[in-house]
CHARMM-style PDB file with segment names, atoms N, HN, CA, C and O in Angstrom:
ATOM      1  N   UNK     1      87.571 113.056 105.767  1.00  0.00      PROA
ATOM      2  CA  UNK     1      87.514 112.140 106.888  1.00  0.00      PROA
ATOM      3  C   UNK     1      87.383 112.941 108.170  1.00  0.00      PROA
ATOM      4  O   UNK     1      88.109 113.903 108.423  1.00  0.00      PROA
ATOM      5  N   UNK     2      86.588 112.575 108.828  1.00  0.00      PROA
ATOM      6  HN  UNK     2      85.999 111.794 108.623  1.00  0.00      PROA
ATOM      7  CA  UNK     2      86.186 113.289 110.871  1.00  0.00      PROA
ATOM      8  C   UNK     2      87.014 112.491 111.618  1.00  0.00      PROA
ATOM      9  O   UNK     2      86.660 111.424 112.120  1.00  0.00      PROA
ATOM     10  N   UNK     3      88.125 112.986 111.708  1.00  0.00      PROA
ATOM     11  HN  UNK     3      88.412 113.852 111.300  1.00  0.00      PROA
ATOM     12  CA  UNK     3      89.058 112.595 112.763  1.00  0.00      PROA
ATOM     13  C   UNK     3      89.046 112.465 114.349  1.00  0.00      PROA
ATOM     14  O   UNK     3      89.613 111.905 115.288  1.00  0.00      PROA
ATOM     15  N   UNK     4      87.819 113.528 113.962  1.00  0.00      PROA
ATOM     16  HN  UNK     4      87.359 113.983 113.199  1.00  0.00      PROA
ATOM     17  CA  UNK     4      87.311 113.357 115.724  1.00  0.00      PROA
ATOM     18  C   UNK     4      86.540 112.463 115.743  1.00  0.00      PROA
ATOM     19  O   UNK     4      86.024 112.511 116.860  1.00  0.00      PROA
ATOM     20  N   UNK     5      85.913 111.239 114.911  1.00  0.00      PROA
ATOM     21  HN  UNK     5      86.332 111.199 114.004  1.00  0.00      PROA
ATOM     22  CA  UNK     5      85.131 110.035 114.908  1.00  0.00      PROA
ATOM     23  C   UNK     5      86.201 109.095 115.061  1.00  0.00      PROA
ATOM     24  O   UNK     5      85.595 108.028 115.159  1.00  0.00      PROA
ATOM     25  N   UNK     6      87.347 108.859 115.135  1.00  0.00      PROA
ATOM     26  HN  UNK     6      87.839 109.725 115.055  1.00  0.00      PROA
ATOM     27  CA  UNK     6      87.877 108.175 114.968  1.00  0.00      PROA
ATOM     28  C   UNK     6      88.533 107.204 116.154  1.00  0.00      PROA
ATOM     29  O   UNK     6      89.145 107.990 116.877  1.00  0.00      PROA
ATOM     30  N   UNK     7      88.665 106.051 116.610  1.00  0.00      PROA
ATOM     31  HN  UNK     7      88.168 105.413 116.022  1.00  0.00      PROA
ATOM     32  CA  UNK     7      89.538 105.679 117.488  1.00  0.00      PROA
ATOM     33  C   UNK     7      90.938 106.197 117.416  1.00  0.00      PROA
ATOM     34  O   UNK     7      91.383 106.876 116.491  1.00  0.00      PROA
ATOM     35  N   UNK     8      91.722 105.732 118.701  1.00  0.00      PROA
ATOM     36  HN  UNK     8      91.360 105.180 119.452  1.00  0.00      PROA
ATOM     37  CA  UNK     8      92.853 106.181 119.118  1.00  0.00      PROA
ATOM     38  C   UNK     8      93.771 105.473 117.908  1.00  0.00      PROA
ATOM     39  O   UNK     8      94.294 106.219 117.079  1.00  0.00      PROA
ATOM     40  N   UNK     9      93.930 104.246 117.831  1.00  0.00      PROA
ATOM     41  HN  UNK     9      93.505 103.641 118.504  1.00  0.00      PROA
ATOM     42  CA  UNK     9      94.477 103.643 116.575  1.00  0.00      PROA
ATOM     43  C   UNK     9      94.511 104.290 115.776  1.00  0.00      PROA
ATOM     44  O   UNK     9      95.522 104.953 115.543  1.00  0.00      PROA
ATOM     45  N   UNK    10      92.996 104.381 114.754  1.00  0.00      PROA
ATOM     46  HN  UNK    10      92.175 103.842 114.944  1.00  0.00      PROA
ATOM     47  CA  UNK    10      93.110 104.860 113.492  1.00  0.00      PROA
ATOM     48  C   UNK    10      93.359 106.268 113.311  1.00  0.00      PROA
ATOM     49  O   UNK    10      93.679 106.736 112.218  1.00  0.00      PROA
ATOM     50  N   UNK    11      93.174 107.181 114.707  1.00  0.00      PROA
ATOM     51  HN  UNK    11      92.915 106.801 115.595  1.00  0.00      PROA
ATOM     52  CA  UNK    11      93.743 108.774 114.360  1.00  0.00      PROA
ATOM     53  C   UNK    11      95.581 108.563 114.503  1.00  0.00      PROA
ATOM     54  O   UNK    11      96.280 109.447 114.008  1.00  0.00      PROA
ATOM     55  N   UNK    12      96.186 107.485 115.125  1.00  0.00      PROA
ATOM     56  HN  UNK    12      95.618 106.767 115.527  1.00  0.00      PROA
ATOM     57  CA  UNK    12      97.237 107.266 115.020  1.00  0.00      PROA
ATOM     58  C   UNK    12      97.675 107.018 113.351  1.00  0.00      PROA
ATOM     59  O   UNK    12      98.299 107.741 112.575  1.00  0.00      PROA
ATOM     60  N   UNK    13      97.204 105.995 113.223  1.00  0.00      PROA
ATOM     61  HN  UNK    13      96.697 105.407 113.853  1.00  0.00      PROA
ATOM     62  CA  UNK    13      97.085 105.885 111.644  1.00  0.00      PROA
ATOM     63  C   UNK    13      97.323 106.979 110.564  1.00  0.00      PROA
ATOM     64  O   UNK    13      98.138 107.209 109.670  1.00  0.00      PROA
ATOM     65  N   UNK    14      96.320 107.479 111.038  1.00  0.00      PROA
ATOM     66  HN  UNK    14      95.658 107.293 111.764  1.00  0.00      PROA
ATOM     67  CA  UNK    14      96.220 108.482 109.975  1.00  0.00      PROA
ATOM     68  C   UNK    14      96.655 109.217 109.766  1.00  0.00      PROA
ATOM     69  O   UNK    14      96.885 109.490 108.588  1.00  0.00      PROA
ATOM     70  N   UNK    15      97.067 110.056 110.850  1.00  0.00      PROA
ATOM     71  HN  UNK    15      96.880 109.834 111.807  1.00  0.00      PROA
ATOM     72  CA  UNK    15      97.842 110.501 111.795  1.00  0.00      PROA
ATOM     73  C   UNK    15      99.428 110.439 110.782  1.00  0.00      PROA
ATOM     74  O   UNK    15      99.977 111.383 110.215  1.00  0.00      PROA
ATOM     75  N   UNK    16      99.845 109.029 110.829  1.00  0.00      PROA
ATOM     76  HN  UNK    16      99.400 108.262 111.290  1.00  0.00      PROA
ATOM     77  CA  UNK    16     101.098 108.822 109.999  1.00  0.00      PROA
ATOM     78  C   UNK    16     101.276 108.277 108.884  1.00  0.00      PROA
ATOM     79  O   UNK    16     102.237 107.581 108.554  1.00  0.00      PROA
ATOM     80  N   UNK    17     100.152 108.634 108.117  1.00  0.00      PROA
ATOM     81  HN  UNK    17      99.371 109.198 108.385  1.00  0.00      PROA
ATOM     82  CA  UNK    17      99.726 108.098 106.525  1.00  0.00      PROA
ATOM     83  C   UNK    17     100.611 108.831 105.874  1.00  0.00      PROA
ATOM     84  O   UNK    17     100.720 110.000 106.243  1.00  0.00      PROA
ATOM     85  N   UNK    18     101.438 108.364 104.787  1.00  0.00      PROA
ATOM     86  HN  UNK    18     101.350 107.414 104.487  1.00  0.00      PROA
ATOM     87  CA  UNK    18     102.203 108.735 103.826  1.00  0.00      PROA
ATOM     88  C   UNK    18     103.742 109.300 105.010  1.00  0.00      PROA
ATOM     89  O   UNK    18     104.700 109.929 104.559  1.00  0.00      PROA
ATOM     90  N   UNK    19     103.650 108.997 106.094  1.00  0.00      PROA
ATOM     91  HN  UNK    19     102.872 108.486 106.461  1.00  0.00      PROA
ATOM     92  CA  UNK    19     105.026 108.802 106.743  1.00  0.00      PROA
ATOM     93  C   UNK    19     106.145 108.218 105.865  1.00  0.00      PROA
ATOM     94  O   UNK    19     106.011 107.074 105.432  1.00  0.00      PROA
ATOM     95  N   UNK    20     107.652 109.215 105.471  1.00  0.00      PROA
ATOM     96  HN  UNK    20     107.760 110.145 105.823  1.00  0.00      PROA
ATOM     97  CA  UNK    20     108.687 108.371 105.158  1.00  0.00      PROA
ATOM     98  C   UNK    20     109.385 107.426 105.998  1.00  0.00      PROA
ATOM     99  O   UNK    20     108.658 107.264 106.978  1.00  0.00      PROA
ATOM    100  N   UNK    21     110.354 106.768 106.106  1.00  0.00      PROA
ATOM    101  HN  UNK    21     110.945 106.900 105.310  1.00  0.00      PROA
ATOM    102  CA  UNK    21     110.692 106.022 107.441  1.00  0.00      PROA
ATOM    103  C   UNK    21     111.889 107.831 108.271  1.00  0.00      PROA
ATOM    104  O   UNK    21     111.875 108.276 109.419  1.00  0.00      PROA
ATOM    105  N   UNK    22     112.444 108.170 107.412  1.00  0.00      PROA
ATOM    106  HN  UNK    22     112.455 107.809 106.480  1.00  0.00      PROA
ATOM    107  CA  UNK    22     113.284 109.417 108.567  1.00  0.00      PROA
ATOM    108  C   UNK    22     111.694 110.017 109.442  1.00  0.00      PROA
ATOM    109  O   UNK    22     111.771 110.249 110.649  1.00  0.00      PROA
ATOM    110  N   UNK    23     110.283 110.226 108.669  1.00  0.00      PROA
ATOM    111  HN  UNK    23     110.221 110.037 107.689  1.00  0.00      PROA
ATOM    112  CA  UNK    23     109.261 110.875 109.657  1.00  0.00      PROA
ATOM    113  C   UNK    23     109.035 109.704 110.677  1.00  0.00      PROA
ATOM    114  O   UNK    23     109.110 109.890 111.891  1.00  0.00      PROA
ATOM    115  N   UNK    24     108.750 108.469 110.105  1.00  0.00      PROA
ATOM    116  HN  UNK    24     108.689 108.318 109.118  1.00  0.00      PROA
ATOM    117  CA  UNK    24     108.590 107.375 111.397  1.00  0.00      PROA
ATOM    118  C   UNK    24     110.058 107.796 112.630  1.00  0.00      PROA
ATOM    119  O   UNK    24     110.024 108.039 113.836  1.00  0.00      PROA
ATOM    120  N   UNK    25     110.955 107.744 111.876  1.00  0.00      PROA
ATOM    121  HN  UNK    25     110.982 107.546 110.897  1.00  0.00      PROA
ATOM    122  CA  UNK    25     112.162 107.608 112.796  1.00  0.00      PROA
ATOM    123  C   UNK    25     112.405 108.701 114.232  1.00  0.00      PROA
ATOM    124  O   UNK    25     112.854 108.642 115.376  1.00  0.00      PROA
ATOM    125  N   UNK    26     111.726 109.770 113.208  1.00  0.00      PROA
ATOM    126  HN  UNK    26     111.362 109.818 112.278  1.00  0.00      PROA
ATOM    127  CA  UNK    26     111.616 111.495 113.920  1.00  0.00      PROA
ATOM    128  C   UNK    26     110.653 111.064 114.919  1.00  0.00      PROA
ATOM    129  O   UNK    26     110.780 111.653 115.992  1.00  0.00      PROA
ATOM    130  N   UNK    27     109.592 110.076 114.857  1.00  0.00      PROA
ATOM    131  HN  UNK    27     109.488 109.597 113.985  1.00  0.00      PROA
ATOM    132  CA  UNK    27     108.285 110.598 115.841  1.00  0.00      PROA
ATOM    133  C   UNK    27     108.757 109.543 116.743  1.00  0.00      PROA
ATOM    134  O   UNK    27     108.736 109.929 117.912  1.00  0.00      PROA
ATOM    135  N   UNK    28     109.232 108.178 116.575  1.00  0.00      PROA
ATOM    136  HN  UNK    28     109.249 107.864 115.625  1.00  0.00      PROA
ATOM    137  CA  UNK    28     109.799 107.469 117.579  1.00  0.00      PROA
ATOM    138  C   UNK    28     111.015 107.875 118.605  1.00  0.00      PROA
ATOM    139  O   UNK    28     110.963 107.461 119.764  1.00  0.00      PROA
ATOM    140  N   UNK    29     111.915 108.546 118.243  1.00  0.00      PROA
ATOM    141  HN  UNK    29     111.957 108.882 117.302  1.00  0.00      PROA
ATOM    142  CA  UNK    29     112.705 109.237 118.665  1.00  0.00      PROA
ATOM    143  C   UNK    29     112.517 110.211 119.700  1.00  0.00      PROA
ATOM    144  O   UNK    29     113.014 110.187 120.826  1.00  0.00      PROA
ATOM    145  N   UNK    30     111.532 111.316 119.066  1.00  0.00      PROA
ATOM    146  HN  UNK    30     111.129 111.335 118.152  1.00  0.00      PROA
ATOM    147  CA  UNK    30     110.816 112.634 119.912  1.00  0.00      PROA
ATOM    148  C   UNK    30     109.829 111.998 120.551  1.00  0.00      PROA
ATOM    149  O   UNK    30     109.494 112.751 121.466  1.00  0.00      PROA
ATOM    150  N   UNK    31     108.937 110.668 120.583  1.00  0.00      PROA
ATOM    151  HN  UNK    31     109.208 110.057 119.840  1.00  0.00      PROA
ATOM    152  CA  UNK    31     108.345 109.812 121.554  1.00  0.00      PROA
ATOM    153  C   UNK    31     109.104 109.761 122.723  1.00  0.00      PROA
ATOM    154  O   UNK    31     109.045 110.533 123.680  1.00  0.00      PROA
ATOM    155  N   UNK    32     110.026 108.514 122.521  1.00  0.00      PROA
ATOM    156  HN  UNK    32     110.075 107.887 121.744  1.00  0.00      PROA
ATOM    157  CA  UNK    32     110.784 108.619 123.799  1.00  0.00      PROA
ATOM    158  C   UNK    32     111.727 109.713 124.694  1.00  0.00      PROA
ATOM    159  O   UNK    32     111.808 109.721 125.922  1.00  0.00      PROA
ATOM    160  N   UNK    33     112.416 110.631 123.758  1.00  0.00      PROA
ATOM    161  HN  UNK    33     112.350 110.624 122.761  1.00  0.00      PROA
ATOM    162  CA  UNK    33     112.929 111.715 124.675  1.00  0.00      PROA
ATOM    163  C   UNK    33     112.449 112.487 125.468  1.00  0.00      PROA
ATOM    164  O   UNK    33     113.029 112.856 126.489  1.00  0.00      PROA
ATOM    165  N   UNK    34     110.831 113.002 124.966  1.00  0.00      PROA
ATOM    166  HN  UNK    34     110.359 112.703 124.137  1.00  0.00      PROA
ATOM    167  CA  UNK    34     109.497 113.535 125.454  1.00  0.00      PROA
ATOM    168  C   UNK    34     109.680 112.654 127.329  1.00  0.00      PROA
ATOM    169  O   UNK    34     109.738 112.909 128.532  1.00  0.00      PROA
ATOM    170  N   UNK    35     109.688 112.060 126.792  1.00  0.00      PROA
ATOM    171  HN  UNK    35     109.641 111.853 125.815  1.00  0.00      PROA
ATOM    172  CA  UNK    35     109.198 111.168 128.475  1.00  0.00      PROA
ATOM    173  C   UNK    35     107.971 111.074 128.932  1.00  0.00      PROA
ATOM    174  O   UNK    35     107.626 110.649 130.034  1.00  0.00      PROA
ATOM    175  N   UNK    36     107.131 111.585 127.843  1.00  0.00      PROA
ATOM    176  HN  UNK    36     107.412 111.931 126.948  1.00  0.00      PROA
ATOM    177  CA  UNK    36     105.418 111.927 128.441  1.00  0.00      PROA
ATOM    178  C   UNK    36     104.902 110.752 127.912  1.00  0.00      PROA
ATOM    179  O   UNK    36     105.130 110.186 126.843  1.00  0.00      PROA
ATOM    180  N   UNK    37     104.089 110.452 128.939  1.00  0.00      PROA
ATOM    181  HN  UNK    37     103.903 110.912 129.807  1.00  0.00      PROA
ATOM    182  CA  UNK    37     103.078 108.894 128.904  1.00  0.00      PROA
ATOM    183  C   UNK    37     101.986 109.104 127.994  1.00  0.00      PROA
ATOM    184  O   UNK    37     101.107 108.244 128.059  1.00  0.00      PROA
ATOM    185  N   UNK    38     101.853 109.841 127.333  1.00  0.00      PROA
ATOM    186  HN  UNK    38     102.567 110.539 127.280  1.00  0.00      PROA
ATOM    187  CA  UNK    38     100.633 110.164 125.967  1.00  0.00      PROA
ATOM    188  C   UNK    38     101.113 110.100 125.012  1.00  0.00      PROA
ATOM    189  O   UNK    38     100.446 110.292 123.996  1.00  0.00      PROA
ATOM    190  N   UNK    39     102.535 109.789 124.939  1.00  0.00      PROA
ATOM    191  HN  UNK    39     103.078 109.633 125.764  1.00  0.00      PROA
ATOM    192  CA  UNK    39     102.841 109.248 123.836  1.00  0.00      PROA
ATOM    193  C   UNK    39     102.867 108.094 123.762  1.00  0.00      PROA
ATOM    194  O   UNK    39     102.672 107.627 122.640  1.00  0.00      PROA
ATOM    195  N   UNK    40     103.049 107.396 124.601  1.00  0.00      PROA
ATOM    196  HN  UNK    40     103.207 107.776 125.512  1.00  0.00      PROA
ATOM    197  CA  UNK    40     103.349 105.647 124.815  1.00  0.00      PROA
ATOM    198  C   UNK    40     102.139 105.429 124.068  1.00  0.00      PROA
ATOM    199  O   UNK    40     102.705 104.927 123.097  1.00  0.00      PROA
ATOM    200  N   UNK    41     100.500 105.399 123.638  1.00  0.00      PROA
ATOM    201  HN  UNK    41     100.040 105.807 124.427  1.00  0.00      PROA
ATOM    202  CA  UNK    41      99.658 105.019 122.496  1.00  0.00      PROA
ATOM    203  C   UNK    41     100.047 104.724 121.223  1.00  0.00      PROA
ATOM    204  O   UNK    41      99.728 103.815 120.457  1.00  0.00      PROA
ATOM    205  N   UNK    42     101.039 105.956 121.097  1.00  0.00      PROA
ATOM    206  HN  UNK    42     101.299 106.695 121.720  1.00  0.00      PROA
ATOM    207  CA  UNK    42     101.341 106.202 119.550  1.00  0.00      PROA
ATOM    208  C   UNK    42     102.029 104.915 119.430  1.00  0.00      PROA
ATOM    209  O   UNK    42     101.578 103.930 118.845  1.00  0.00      PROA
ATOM    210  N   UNK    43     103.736 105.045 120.339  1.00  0.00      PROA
ATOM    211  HN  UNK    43     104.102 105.845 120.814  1.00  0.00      PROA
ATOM    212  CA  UNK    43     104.519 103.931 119.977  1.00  0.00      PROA
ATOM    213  C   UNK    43     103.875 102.450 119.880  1.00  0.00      PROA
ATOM    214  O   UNK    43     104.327 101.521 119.210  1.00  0.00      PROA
ATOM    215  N   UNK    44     102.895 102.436 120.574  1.00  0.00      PROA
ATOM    216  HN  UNK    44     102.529 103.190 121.118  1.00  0.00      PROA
ATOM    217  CA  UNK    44     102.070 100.913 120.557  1.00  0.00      PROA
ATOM    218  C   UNK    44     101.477 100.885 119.382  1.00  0.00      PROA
ATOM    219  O   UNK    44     101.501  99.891 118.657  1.00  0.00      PROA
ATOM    220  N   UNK    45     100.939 101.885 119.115  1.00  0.00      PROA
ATOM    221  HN  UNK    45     100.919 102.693 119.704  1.00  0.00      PROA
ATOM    222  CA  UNK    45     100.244 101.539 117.552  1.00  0.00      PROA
ATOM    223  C   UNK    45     101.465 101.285 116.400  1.00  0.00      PROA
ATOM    224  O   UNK    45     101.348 100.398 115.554  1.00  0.00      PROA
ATOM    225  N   UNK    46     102.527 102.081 116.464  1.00  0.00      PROA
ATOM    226  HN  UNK    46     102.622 102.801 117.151  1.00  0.00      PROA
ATOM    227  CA  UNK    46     103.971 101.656 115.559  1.00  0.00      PROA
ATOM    228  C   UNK    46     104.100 100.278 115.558  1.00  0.00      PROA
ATOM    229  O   UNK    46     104.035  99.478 114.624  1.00  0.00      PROA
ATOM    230  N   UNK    47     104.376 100.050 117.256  1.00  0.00      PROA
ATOM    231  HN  UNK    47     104.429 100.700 118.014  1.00  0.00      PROA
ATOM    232  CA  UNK    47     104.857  98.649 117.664  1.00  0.00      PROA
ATOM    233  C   UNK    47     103.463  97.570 116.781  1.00  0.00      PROA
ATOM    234  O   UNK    47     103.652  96.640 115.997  1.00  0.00      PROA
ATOM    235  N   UNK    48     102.776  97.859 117.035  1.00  0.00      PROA
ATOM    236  HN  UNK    48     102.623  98.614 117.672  1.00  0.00      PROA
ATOM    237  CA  UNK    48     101.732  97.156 116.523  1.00  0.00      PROA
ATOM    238  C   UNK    48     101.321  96.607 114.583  1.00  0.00      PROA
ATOM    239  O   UNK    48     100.601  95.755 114.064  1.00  0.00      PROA
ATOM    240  N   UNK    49     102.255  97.668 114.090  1.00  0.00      PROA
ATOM    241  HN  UNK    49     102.841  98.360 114.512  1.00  0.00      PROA
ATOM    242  CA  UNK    49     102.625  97.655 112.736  1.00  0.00      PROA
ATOM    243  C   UNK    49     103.870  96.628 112.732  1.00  0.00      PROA
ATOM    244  O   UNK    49     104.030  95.493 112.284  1.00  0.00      PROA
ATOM    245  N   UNK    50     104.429  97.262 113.219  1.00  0.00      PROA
ATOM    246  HN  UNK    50     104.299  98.184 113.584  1.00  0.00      PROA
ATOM    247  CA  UNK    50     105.589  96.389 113.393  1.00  0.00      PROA
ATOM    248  C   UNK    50     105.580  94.870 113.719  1.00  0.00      PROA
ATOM    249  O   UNK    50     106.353  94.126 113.116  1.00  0.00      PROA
ATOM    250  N   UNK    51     104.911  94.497 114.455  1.00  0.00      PROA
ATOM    251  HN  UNK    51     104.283  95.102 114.945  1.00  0.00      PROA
ATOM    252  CA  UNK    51     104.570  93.562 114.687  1.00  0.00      PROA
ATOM    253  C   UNK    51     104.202  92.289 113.979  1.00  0.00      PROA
ATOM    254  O   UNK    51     104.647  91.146 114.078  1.00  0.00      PROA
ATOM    255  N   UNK    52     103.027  92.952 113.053  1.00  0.00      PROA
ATOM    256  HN  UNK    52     102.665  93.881 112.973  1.00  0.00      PROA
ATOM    257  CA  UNK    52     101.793  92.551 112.302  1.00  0.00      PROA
ATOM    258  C   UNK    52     102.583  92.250 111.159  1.00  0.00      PROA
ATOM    259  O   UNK    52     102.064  91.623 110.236  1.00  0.00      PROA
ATOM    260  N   UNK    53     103.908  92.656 111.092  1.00  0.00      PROA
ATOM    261  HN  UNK    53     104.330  93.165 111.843  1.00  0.00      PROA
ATOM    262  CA  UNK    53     104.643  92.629 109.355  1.00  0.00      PROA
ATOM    263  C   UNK    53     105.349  91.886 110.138  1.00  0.00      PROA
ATOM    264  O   UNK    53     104.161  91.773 110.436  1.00  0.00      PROA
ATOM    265  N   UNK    54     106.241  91.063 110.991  1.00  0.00      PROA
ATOM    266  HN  UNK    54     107.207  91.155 110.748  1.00  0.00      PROA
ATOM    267  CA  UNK    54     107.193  90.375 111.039  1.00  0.00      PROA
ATOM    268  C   UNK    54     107.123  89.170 111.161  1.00  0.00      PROA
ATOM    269  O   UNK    54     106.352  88.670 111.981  1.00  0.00      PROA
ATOM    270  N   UNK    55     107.651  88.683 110.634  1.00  0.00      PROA
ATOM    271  HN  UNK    55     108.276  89.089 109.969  1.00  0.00      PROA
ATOM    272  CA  UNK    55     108.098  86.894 110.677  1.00  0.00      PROA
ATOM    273  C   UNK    55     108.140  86.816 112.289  1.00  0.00      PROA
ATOM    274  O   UNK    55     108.101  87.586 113.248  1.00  0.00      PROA
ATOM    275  N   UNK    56     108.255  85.259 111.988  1.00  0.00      PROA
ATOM    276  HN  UNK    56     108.286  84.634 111.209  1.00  0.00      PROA
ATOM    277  CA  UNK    56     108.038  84.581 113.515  1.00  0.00      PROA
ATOM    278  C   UNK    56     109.481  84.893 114.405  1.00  0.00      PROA
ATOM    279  O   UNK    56     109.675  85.133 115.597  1.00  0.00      PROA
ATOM    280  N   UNK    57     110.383  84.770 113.229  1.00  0.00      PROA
ATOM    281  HN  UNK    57     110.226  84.575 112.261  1.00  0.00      PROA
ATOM    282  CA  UNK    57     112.142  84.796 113.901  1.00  0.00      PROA
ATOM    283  C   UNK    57     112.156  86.329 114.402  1.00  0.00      PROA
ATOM    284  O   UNK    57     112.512  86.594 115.550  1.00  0.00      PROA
ATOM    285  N   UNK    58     111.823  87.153 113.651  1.00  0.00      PROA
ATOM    286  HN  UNK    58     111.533  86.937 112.719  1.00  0.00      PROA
ATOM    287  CA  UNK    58     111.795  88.599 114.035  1.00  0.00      PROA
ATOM    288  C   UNK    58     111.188  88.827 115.604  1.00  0.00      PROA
ATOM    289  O   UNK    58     111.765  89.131 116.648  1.00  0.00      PROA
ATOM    290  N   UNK    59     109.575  88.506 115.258  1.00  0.00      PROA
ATOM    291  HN  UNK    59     109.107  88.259 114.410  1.00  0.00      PROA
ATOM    292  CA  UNK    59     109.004  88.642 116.401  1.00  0.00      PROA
ATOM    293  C   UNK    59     109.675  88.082 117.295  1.00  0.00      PROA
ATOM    294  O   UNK    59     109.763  88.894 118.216  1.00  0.00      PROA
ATOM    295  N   UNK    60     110.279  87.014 117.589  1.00  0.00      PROA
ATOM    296  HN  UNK    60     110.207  86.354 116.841  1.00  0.00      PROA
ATOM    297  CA  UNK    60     111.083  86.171 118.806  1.00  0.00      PROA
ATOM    298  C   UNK    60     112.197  86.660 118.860  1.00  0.00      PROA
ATOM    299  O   UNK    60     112.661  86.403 119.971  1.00  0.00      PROA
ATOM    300  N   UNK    61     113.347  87.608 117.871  1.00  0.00      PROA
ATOM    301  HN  UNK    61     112.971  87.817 116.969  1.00  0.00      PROA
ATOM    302  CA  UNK    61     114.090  88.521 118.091  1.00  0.00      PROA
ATOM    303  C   UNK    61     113.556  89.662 118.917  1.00  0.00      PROA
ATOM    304  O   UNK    61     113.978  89.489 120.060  1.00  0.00      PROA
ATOM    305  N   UNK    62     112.850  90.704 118.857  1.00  0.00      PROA
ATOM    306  HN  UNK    62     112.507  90.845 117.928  1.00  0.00      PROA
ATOM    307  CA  UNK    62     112.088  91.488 119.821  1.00  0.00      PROA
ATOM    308  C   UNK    62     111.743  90.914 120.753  1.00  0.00      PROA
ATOM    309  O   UNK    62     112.136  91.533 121.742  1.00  0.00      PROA
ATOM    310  N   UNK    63     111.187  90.008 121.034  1.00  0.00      PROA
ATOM    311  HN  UNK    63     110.868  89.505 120.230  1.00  0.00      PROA
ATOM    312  CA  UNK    63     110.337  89.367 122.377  1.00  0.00      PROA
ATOM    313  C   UNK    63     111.819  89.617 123.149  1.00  0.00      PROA
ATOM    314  O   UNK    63     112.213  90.342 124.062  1.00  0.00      PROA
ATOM    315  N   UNK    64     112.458  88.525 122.192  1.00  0.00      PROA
ATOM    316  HN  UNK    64     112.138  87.936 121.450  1.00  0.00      PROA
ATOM    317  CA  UNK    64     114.122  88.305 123.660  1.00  0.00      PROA
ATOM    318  C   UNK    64     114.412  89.411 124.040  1.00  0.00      PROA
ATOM    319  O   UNK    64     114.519  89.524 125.261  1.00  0.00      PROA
ATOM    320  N   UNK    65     114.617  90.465 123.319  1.00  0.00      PROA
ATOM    321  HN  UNK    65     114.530  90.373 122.327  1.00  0.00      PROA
ATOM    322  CA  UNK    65     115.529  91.636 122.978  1.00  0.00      PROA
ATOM    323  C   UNK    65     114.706  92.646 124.334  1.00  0.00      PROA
ATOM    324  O   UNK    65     115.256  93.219 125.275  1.00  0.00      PROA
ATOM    325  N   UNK    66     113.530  92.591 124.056  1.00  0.00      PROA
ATOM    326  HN  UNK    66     113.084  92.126 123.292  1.00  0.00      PROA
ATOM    327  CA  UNK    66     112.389  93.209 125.346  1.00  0.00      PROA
ATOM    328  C   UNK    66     112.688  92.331 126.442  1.00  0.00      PROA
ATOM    329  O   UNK    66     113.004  92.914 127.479  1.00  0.00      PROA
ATOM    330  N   UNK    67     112.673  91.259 126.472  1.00  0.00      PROA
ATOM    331  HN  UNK    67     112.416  90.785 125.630  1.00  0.00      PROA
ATOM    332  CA  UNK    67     112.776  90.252 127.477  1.00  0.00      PROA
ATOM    333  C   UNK    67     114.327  90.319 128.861  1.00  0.00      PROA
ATOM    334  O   UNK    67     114.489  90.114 130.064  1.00  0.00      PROA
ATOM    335  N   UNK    68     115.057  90.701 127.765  1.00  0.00      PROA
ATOM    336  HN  UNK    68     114.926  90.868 126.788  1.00  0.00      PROA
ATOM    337  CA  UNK    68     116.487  91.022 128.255  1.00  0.00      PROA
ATOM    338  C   UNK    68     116.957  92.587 129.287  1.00  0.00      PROA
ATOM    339  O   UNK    68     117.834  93.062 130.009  1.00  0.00      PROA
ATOM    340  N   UNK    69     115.740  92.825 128.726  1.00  0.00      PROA
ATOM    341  HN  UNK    69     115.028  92.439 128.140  1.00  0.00      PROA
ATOM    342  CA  UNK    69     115.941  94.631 128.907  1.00  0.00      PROA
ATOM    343  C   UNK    69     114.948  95.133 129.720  1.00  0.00      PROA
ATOM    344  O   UNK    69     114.730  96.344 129.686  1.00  0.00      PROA
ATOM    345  N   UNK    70     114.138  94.223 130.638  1.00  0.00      PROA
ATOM    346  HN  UNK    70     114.316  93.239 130.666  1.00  0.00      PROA
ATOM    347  CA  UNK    70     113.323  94.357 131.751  1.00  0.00      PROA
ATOM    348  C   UNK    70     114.314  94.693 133.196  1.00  0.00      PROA
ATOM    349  O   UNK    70     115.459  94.245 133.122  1.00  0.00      PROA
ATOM    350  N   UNK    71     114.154  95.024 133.767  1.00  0.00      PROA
ATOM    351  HN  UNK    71     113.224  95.388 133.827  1.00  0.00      PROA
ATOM    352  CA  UNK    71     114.440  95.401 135.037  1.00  0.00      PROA
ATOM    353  C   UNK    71     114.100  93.539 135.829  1.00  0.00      PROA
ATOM    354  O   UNK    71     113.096  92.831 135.750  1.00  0.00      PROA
ATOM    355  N   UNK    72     115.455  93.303 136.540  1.00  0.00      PROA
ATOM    356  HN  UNK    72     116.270  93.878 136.604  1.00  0.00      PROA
ATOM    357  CA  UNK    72     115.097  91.832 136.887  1.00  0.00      PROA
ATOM    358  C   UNK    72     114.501  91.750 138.062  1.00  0.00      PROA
ATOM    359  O   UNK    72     114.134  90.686 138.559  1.00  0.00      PROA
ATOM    360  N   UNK    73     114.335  93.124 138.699  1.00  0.00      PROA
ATOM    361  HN  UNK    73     114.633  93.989 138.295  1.00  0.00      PROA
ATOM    362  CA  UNK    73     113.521  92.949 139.942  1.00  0.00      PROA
ATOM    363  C   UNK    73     112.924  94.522 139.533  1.00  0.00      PROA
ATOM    364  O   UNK    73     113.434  95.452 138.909  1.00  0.00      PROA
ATOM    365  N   UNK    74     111.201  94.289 140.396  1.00  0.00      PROA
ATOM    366  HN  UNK    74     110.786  93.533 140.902  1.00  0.00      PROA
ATOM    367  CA  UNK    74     110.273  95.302 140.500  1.00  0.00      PROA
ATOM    368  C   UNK    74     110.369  96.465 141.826  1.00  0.00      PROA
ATOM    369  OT1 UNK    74     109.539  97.369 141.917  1.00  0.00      PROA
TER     370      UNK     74
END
C-alpha cells in the first residue's frame, strides 16, 4: 500500500490497523499531553470511530458530556 496516496483519514487508519485498545489508549493519551494541534486530526479520526459504533444513548452521553465541558463564555 502507498501511504503517501493516501488521505489524512485513511493514513490515520492505517496508521492504527491492528491497534490493541492499551496502543489506542497510549496514542490518545500522548495526543493530548503533546498539546500540539497536529495531533487534533488523529483524535478526530478516533472520535470518528467512535462515533460511527455507538448507539444513539451513547452518542447523547458524549454530546452532553462535551456539552458540559465547554467553556460558558468565549
Amino acid at each position: 500500500m502507498n501511504i503517501a496516496a493516501l488521505n489524512l483519514r485513511q493514513a490515520i487508519m492505517y496508521k492504527m490497523q491492528g491497534s490493541s485498545a492499551n496502543d489506542v489508549q497510549e496514542t490518545i493519551t500522548d495526543a493530548i499531553a503533546s498539546g500540539q494541534e497536529k495531533t487534533l486530526p488523529g483524535l478526530g479520526v478516533l472520535f470518528e470511530v467512535l462515533w460511527q459504533n455507538s448507539d444513539q444513548a451513547t452518542r447523547q452521553s458524549m454530546v452532553q458530556t462535551i456539552a458540559d465541558h465547554l467553556p460558558k463564555q468565549a
